[in-house]
C-alpha positions in Angstrom: -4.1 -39.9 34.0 -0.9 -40.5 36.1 1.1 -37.9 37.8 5.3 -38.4 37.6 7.0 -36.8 40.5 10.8 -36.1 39.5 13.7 -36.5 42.1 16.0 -34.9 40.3 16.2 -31.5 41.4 19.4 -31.1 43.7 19.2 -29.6 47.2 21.1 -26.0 45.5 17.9 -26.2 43.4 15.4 -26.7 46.2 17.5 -24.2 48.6 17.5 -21.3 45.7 13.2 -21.9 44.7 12.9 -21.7 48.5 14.7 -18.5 48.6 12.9 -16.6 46.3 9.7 -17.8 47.6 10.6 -16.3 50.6 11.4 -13.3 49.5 9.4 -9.7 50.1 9.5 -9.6 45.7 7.7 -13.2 46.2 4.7 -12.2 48.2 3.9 -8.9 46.3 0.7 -8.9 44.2 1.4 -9.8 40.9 -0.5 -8.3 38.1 -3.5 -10.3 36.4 -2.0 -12.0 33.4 -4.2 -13.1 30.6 -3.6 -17.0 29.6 -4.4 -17.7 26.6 -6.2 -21.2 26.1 -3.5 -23.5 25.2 -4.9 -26.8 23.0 -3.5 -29.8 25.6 -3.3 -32.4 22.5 -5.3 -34.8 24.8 -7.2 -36.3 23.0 -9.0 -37.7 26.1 -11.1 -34.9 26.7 -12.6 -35.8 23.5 -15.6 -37.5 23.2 -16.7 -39.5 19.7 -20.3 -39.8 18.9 -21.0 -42.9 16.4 -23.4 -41.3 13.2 -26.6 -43.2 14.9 -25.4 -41.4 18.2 -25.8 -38.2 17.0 -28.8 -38.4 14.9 -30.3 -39.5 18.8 -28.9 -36.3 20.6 -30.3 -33.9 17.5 -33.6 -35.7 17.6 -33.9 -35.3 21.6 -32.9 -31.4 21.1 -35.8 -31.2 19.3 -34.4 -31.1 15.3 -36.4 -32.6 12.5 -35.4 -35.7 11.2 -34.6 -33.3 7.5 -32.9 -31.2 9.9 -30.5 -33.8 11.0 -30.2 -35.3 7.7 -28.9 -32.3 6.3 -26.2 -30.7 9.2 -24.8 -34.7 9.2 -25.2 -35.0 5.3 -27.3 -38.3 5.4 -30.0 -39.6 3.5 -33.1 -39.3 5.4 -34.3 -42.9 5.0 -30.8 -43.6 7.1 -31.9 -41.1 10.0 -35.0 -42.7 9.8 -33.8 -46.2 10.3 -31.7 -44.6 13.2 -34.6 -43.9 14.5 -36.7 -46.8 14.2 -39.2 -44.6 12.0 -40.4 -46.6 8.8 -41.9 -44.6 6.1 -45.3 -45.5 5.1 -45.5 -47.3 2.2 -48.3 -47.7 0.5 
């Protein structure tokens, strides 16, 4: 993530911010304002999990293999092959 620094305020521009940071209004406590959560569009705070990635982090929280099978809608031979489990065939 890079930061851009912009020199293209003008010395009026720098004078006047300075001013009103100096000001007695400036140093007053402001009120508490509420921000509301605003969605960033980054999609780098996002992180993908691959299908065989996330039967492996529901298996290690402790979910049954049907379990899994069912809140990722996959057969339950493919979470088992995930896995490395082989059904007994006999």
């Amino acid at each position: 993530m890079g930061l851009t620094i912009s020199s293209a305020l003008s010395s009026a521009t720098l004078a006047a911010a300075n001013s009103v940071a100096t000001s007695p209004a400036a140093r007053a406590p402001q009120p508490a304002q509420q921000a509301s959560p605003q969605p960033t569009g980054n999609s780098g705070d996002t992180v993908r999990l691959s299908e065989s990635q996330q039967v492996y982090q529901l298996y290690n929280q402790g979910q049954q293999v049907s379990q899994i099978a069912t809140a990722l809608s996959l057969p339950v031979e493919l979470v088992n092959n995930y896995l490395g489990i082989s059904s007994a065939s006999g």
